[in-house]
TINU-776980 format. One record per residue (C-alpha): residue in one letter; chain; x, y, z; residue number from 1. Coordinates in Angstrom, 3 decimals, decimal comma, always signed. Layout:
<fitors>
FITOR aa ch        x        y        z   i
FITOR  A  A        X        Y        Z NUM
...
</fitors>
This chain:
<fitors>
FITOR aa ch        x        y        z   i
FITOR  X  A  +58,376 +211,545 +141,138   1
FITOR  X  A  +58,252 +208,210 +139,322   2
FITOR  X  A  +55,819 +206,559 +137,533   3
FITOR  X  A  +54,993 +202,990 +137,198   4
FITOR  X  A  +53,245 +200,675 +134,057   5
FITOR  X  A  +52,891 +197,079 +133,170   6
FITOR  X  A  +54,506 +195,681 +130,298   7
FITOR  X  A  +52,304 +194,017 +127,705   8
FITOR  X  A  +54,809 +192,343 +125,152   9
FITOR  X  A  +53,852 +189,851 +123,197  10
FITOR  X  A  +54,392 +186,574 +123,319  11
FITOR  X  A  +54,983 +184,231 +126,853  12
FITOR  X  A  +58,806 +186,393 +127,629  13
FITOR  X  A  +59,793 +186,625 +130,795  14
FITOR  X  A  +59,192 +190,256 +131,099  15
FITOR  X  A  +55,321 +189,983 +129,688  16
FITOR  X  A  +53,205 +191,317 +132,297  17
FITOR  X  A  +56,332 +192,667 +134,465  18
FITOR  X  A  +55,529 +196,065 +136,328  19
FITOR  X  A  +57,962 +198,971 +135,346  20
FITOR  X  A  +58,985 +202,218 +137,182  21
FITOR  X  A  +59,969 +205,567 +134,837  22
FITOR  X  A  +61,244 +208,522 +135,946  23
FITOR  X  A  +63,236 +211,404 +134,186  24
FITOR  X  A  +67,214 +211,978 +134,406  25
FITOR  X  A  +68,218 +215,504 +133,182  26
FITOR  X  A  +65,090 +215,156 +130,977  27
FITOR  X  A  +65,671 +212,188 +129,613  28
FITOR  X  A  +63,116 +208,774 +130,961  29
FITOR  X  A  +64,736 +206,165 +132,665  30
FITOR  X  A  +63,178 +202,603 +133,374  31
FITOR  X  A  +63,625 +200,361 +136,058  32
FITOR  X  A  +62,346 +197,005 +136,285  33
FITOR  X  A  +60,267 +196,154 +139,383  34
FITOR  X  A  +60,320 +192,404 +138,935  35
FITOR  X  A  +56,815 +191,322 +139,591  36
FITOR  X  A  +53,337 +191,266 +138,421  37
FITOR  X  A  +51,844 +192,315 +141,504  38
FITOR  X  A  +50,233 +195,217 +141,615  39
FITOR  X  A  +50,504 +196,107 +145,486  40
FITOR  X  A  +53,950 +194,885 +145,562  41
FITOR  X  A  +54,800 +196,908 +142,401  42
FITOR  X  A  +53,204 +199,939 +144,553  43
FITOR  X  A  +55,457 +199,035 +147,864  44
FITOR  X  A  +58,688 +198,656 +145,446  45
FITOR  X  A  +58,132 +202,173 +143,618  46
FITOR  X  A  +57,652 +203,843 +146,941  47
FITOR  X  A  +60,697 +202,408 +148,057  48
FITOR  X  A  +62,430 +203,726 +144,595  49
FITOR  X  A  +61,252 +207,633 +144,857  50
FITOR  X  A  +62,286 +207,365 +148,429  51
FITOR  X  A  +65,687 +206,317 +147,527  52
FITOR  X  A  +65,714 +209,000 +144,595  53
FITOR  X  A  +64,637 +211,572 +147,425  54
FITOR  X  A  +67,558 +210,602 +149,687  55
FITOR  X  A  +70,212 +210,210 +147,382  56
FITOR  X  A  +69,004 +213,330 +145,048  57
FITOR  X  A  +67,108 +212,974 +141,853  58
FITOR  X  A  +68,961 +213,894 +138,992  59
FITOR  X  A  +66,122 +215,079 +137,349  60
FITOR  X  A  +65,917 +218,039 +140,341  61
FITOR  X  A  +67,734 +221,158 +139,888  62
FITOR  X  A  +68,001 +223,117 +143,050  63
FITOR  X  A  +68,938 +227,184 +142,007  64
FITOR  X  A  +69,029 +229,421 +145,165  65
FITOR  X  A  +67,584 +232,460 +144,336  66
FITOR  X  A  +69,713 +234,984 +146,023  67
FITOR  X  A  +72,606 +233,238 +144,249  68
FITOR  X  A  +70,881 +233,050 +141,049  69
FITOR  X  A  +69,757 +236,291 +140,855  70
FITOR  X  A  +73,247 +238,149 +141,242  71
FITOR  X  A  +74,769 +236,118 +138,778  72
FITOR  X  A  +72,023 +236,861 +136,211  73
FITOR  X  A  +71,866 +240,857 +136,664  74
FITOR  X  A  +75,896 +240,772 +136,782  75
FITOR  X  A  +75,180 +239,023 +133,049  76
FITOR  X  A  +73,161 +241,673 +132,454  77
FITOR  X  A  +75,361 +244,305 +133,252  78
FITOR  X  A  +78,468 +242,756 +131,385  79
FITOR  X  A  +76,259 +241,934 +128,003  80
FITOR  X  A  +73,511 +244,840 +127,758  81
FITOR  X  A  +75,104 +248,020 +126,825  82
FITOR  X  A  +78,645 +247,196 +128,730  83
FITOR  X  A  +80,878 +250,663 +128,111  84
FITOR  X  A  +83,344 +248,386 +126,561  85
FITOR  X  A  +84,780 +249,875 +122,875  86
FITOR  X  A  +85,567 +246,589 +121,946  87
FITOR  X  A  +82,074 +244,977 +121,746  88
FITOR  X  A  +82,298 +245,155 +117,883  89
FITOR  X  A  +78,501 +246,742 +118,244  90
FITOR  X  A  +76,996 +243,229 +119,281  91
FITOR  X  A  +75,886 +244,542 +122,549  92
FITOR  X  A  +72,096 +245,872 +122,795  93
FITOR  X  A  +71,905 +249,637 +123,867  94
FITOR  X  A  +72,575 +250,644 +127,099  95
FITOR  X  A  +68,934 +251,448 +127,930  96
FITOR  X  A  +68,111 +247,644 +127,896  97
FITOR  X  A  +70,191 +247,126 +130,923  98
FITOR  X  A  +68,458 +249,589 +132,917  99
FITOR  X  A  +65,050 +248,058 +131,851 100
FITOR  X  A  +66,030 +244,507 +132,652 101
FITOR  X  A  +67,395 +245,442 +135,737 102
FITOR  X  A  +63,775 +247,749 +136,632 103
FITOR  X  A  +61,432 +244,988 +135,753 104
FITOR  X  A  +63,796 +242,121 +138,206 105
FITOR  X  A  +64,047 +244,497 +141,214 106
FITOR  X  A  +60,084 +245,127 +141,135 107
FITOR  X  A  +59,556 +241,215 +140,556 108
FITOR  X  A  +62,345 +240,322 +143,109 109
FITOR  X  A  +61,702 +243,518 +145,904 110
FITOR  X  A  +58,551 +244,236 +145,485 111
FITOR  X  A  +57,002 +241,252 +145,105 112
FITOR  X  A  +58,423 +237,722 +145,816 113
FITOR  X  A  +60,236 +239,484 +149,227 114
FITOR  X  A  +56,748 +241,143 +150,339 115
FITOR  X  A  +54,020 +238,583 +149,097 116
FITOR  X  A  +56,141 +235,565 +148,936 117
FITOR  X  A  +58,890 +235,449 +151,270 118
FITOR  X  A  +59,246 +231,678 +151,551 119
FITOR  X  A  +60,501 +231,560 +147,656 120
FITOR  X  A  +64,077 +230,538 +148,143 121
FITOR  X  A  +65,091 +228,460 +145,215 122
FITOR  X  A  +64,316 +229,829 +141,427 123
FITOR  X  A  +61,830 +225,961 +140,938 124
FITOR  X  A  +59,790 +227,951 +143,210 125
FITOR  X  A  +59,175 +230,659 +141,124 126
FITOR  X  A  +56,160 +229,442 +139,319 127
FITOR  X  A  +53,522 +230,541 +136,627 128
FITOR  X  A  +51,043 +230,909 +139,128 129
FITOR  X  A  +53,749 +233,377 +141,171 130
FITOR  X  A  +54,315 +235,250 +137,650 131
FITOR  X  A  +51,121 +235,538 +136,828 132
FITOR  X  A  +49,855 +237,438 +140,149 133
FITOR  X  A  +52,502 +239,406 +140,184 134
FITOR  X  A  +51,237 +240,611 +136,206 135
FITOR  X  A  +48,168 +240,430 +137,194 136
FITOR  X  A  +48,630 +243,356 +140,216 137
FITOR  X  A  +50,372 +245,802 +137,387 138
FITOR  X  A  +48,101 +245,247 +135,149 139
FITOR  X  A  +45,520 +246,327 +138,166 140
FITOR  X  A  +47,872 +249,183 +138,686 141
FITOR  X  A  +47,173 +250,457 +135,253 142
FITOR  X  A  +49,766 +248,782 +133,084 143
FITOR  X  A  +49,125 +248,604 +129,254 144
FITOR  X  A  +49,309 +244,847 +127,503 145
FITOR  X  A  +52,359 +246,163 +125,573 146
FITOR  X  A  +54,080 +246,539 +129,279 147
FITOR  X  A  +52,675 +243,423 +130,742 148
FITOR  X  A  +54,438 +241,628 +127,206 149
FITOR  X  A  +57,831 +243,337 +128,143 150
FITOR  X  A  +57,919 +241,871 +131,877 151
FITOR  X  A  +56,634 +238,689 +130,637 152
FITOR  X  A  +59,902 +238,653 +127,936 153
FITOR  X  A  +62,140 +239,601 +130,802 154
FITOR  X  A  +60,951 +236,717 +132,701 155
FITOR  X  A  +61,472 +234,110 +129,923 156
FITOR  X  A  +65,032 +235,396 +129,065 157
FITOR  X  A  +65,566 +235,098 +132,652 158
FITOR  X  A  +64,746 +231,046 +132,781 159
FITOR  X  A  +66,641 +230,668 +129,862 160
FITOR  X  A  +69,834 +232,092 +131,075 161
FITOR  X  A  +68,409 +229,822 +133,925 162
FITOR  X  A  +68,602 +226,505 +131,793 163
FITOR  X  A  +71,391 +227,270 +129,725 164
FITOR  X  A  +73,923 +228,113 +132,464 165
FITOR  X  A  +73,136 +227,299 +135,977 166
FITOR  X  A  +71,128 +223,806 +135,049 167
FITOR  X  A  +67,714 +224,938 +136,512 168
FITOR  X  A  +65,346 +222,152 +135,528 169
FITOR  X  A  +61,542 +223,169 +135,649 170
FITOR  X  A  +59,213 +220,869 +137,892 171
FITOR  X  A  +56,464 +221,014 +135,063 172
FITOR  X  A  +57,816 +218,828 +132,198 173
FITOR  X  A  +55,177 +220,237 +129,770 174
FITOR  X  A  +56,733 +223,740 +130,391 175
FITOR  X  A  +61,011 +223,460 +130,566 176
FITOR  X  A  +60,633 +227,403 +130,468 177
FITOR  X  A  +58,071 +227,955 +133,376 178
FITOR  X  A  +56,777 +231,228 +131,100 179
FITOR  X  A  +55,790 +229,495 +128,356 180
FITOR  X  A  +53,013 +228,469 +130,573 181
FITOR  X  A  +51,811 +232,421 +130,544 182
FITOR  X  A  +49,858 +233,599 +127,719 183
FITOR  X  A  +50,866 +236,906 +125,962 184
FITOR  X  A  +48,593 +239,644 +126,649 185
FITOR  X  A  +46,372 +240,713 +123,892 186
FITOR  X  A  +47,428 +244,383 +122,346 187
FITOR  X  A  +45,570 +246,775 +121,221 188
FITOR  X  A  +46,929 +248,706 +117,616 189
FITOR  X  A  +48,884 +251,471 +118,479 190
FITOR  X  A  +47,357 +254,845 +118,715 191
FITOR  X  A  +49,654 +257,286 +116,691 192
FITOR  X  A  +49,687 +260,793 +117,181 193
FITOR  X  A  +50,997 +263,408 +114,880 194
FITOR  X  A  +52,143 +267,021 +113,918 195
FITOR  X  A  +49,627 +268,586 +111,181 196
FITOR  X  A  +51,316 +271,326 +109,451 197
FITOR  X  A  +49,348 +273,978 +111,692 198
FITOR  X  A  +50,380 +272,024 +114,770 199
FITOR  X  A  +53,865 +271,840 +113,541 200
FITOR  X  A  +54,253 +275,932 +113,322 201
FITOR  X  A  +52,072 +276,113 +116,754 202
FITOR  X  A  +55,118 +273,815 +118,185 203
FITOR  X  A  +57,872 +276,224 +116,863 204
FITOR  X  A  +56,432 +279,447 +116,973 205
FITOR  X  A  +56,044 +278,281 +121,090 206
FITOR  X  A  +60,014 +278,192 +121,294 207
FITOR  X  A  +60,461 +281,183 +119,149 208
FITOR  X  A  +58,048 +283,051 +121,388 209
FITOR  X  A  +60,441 +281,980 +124,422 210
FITOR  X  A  +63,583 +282,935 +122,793 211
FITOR  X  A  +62,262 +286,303 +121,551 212
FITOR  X  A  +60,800 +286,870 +125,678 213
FITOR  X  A  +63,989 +286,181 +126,889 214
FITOR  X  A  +65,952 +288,170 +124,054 215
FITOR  X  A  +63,789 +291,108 +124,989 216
FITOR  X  A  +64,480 +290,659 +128,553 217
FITOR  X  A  +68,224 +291,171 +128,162 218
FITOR  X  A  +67,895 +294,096 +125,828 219
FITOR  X  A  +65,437 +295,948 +128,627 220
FITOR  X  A  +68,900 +295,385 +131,428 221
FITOR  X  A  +70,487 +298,283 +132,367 222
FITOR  X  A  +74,024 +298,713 +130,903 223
FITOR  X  A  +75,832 +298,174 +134,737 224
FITOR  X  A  +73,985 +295,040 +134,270 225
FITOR  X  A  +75,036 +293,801 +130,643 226
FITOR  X  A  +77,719 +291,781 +132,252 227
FITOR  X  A  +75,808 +290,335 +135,653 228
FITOR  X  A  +75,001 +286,997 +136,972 229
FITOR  X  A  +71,653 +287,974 +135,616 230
FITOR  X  A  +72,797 +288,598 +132,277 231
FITOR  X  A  +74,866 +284,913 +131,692 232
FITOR  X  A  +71,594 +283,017 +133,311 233
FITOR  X  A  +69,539 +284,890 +130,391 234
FITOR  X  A  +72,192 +284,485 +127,780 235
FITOR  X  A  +71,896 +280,526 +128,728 236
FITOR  X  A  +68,666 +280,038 +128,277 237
FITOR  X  A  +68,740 +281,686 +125,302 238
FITOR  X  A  +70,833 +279,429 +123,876 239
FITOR  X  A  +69,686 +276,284 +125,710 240
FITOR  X  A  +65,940 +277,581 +123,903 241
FITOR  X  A  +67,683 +277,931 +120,758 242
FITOR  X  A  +69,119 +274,673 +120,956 243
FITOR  X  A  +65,692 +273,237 +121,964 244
FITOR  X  A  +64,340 +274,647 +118,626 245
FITOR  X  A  +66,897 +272,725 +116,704 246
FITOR  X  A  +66,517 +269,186 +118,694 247
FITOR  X  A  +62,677 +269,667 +118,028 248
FITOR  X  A  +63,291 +270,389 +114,781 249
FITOR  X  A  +65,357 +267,098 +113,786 250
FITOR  X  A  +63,001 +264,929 +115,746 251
FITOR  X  A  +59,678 +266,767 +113,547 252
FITOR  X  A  +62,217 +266,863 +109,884 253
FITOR  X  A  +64,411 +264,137 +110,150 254
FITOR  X  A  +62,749 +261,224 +112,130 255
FITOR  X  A  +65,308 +260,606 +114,652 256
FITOR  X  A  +64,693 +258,844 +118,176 257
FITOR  X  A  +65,010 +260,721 +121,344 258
FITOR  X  A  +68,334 +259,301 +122,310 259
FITOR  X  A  +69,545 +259,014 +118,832 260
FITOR  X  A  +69,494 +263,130 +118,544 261
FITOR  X  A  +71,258 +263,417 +121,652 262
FITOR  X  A  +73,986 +260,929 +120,724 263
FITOR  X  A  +74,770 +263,172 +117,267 264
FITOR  X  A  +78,483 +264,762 +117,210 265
FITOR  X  A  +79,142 +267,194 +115,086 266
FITOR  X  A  +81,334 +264,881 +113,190 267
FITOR  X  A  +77,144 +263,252 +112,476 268
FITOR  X  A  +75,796 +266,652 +111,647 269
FITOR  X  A  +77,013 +267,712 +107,443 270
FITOR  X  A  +75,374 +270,669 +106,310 271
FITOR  X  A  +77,362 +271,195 +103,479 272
FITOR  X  A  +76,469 +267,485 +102,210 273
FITOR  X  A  +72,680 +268,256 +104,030 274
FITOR  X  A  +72,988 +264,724 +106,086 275
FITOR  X  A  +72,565 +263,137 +109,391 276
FITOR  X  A  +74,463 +260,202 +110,083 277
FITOR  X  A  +72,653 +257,917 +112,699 278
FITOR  X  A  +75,775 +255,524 +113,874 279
FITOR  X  A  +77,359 +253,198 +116,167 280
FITOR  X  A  +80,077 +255,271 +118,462 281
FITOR  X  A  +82,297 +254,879 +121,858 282
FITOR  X  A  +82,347 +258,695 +122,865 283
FITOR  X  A  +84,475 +259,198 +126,049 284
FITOR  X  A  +84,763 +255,196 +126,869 285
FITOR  X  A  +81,175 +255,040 +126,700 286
FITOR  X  A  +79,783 +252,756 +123,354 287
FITOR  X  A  +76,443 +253,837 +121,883 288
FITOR  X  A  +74,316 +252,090 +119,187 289
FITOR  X  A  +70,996 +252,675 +117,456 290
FITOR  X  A  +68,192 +251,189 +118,755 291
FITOR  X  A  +67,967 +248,256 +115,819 292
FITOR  X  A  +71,750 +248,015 +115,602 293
FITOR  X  A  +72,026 +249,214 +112,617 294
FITOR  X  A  +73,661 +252,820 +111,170 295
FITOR  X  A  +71,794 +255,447 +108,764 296
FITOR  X  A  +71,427 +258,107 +107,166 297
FITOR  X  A  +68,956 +260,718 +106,685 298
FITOR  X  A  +68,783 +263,797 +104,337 299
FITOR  X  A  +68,578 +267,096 +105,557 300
FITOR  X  A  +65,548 +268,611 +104,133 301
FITOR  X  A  +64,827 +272,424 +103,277 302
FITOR  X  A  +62,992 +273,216 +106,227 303
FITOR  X  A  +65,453 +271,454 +109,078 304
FITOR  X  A  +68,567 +272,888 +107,096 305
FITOR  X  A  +67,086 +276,398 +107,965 306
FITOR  X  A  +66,787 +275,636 +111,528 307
FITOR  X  A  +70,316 +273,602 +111,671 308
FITOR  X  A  +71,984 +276,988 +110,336 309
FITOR  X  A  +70,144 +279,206 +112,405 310
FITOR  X  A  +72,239 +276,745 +115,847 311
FITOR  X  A  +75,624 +275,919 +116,031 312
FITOR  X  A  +77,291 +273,712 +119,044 313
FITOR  X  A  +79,653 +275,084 +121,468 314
FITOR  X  A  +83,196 +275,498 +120,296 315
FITOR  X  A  +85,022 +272,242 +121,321 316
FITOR  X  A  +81,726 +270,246 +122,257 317
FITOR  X  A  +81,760 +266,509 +122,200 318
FITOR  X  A  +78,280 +267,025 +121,627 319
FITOR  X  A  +75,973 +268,271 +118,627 320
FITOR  X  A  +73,512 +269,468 +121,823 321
FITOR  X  A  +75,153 +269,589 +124,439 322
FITOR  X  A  +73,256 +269,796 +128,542 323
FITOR  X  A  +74,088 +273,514 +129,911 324
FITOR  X  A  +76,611 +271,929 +131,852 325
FITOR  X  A  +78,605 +270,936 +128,420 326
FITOR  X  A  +77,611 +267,084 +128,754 327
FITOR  X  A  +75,229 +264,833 +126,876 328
FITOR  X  A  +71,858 +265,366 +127,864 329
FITOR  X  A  +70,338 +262,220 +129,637 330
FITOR  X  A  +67,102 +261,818 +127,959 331
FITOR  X  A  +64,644 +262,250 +130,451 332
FITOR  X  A  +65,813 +265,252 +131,669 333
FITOR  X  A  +65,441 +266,570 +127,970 334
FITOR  X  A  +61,939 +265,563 +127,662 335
FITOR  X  A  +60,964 +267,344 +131,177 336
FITOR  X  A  +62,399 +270,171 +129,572 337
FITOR  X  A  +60,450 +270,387 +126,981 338
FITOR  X  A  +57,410 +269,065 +128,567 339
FITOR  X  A  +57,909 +272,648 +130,860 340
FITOR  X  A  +57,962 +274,486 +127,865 341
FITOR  X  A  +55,432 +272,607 +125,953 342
FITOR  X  A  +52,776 +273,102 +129,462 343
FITOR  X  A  +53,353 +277,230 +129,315 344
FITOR  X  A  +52,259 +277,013 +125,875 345
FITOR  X  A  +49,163 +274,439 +126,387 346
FITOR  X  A  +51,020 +272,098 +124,226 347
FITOR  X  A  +51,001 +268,009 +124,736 348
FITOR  X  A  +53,253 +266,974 +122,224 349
FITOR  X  A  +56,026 +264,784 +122,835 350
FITOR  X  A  +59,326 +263,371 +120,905 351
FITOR  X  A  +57,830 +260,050 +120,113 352
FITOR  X  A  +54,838 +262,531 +118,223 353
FITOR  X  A  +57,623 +264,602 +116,603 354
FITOR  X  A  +58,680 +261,215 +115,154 355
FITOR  X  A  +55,408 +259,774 +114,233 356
FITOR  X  A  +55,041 +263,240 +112,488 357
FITOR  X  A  +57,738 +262,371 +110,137 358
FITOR  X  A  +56,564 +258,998 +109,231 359
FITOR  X  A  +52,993 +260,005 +108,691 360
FITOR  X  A  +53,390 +262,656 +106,397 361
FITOR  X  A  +55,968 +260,728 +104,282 362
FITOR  X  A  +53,454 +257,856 +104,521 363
FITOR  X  A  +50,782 +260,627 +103,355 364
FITOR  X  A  +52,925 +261,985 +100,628 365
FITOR  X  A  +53,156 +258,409  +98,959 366
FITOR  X  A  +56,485 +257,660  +99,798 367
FITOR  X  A  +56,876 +254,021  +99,789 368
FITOR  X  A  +56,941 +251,905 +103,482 369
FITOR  X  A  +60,198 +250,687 +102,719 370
FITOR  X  A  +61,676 +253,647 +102,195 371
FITOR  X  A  +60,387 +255,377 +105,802 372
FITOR  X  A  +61,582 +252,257 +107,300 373
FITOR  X  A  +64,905 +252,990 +106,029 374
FITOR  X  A  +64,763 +256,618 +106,755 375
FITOR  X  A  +63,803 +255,829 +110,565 376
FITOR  X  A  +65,533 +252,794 +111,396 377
FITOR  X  A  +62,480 +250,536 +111,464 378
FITOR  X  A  +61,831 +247,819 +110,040 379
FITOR  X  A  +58,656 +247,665 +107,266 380
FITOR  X  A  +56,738 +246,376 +109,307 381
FITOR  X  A  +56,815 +248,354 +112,391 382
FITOR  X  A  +55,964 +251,067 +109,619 383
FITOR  X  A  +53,316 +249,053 +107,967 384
FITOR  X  A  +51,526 +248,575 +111,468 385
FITOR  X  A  +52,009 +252,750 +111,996 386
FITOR  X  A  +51,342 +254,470 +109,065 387
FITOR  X  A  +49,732 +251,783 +106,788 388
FITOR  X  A  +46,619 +253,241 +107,557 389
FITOR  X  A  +47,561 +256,761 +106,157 390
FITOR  X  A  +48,389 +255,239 +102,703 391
FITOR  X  A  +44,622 +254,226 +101,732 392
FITOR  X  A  +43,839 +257,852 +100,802 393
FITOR  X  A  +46,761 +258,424  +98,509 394
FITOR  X  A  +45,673 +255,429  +96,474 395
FITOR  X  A  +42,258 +256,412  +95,887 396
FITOR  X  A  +43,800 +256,323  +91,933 397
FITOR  X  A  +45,260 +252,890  +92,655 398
FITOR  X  A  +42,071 +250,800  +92,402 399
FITOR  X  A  +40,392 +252,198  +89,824 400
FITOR  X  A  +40,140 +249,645  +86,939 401
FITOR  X  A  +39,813 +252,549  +84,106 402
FITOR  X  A  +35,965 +251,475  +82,477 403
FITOR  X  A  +34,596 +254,130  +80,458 404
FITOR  X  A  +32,559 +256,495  +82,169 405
FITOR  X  A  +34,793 +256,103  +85,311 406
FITOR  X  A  +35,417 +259,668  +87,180 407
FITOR  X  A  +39,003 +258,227  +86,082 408
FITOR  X  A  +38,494 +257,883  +82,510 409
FITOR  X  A  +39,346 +254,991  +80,160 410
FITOR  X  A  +42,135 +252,863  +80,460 411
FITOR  X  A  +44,268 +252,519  +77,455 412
FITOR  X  A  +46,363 +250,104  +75,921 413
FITOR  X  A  +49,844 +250,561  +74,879 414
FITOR  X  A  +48,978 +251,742  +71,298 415
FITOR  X  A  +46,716 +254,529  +73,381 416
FITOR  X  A  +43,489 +252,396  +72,509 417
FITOR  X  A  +40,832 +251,952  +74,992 418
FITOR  X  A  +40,692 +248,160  +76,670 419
FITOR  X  A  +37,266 +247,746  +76,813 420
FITOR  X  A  +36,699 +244,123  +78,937 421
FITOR  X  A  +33,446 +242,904  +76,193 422
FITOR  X  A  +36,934 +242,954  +73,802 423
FITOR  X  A  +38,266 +239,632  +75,864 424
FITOR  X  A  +35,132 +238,516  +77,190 425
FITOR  X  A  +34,465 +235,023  +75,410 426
FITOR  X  A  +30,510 +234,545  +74,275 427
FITOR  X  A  +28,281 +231,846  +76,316 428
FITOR  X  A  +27,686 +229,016  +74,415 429
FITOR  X  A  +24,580 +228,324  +72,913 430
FITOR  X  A  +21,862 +227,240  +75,453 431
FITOR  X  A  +23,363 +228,500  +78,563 432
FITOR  X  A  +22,849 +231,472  +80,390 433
</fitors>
């Protein structure tokens, strides 16, 4: 579409008063004389120019077919979010960005533009009035702000693969990225949940309880039965309960994330030198990284290195905890476990609480933010905006300025005088109040 304006130079040129048509060329304005001063013959000559631009193809047009479009970008995915490759030199984001990319497309793509807007074929047609409807029905279908954020991110790394290698150009010039027209949904401060020290010994004593049932169970088979089907099905979940009771353990004691515990080797596990090591790894062709990209490690303290030698791995595992069937457990079907156990026991915690737990009670003790950061991968402040809140009541002492007759008691100076502020305070001059 091209737009037209009369020049106003000054002086008596030539070109004073001329009419002139702009339009854009790979985002860049281009102007075109229409050589006259005439305003209906300026109009006739510019409709004759964005007719000829429509014919011959405006530069300033990208045309992206969507079908096209969207198998090259989720093959980029694929190849650049948590690729198996060992030789990514840990640049790659972890694996479970992939599958969340990939989630929030096909529900855009499937779900949506096929069913509600089937006459989208080219990626210019994907606009922020499409985008926003389709946020607008999951947020109806219960989504939190924090999820409406991540599809809205997807979307804008999506147009800017968009720009950057297949030349899509977006038909609003104010917005090149069609997303940036979207506002970010408004969130609400997280709501952090955590162990207290009873709730901590409820959430153990529930696995002990299952391991003792079960323990009791095989001692009460009959001696023809010691060595029955029966008898190896108890013996595993005996040790699959006992293994729970460690994993629960690390996530309460040392912080860890749920996939970072079920990534350890037991090359990460030193009880001798009481330490977790939280790193990078390509186990069985398959590269791994923390969540932040960056390794750590955490000291074992008293209480986990009791639990830690009370379990030991399966001779030759690949894996610290190893699934029953000798493989890494996939992390959902970890938490499911536990949530089973958790239910018999009228228990709702979950491993995000078990790590919360740890930061709060560090946060509690006084231990500095930069320090749990460190300790959990995080940075300050994605502790700050957790735990900040906890701090307040350990620094009751803080604020106190030291007057006399404070609960506190004097301040003193560094030859053990009082400071009393009258000492410094310099008299009003005569006359004023």
């Amino acid at each position: 579409m091209a737009g037209m304006f009369r020049r106003n130079g000054k002086g008596k040129g030539k070109k004073k008063g001329v009419y002139q048509a702009k339009y854009y060329v790979n985002g860049k304005p281009k102007y075109v004389s229409l050589r006259t001063r005439r305003e209906d013959v300026a109009k006739k000559r510019l409709a004759k120019l964005e007719h000829t631009l429509e014919e011959t193809g405006n530069p300033d047009r990208s045309h992206t077919p969507l079908k096209a479009f969207r198998e090259t970008y989720e093959t980029h995915i694929r190849n650049t979010h948590g690729g198996s490759a060992a030789g990514s030199g840990g640049n790659r984001p972890p694996r479970k960005t992939a599958g969340n990319e990939l989630s929030r497309l096909r529900q855009f793509f499937d779900e949506w533009l096929e069913k509600r807007h089937s006459e989208v074929r080219t990626l210019e047609a994907v606009t922020p009035a499409v985008i926003s409807q389709f946020l607008a029905k999951k947020q109806r279908d219960g989504r939190k702000s924090r999820t409406m954020n991540h599809y809205r991110a997807a979307f804008h790394t999506m147009f800017a693969f968009a720009i950057k290698r297949c030349g899509f150009i977006s038909p609003d010039k104010r917005f090149p990225n069609p997303v940036a027209a979207i506002d970010r949904a408004p969130e609400q401060s997280p709501e952090i949940r955590y162990l207290e020290r009873g709730d901590i010994d409820d959430q153990l004593k529930a696995i002990q309880e299952l391991i003792r049932s079960r323990e009791d169970e095989l001692g009460k088979l009959p001696p023809k039965d010691v060595a029955s089907p029966k008898a190896g099905r108890i013996r595993a979940d005996i040790r699959k309960s006992k293994q729970t009771l460690a994993v629960v353990a690390v996530y309460i004691y040392a912080g860890l994330r749920r996939e970072e515990a079920l990534w350890l080797t037991p090359k990460d596990v030193d009880l001798r030198k009481r330490m977790l090591i939280v790193r990078a790894k390509t186990v069985d062709g398959e590269y791994w990284q923390p969540k932040t990209r960056r390794n750590r490690a955490v000291p074992i303290s008293t209480s986990l290195l009791a639990r830690l030698r009370d379990y030991s791995p399966s001779e030759g595992s690949t894996w610290y905890f190893p699934s029953p069937e000798g493989k890494r457990w996939h992390p959902d079907n970890w938490s499911h476990y536990l949530a089973e156990i958790n239910k018999e026991a009228g228990l709702l915690w979950t491993c995000l609480d078990f790590r919360h737990t740890f930061g709060s009670h560090l946060a509690q003790k006084g231990v500095s933010l930069y320090q749990i950061a460190t300790l959990m991968g995080n940075s300050p402040d994605i502790c700050r905006k957790h735990y900040a809140q906890l701090v307040p009541e350990r620094m009751r002492d803080t604020v106190e300025f030291g007057f006399e007759g404070d609960e506190q008691g004097p301040a003193a100076g560094r030859d053990g005088k009082v400071i009393r502020l009258d000492d410094y305070r310099t008299p009003p001059a005569s006359g004023t109040r």
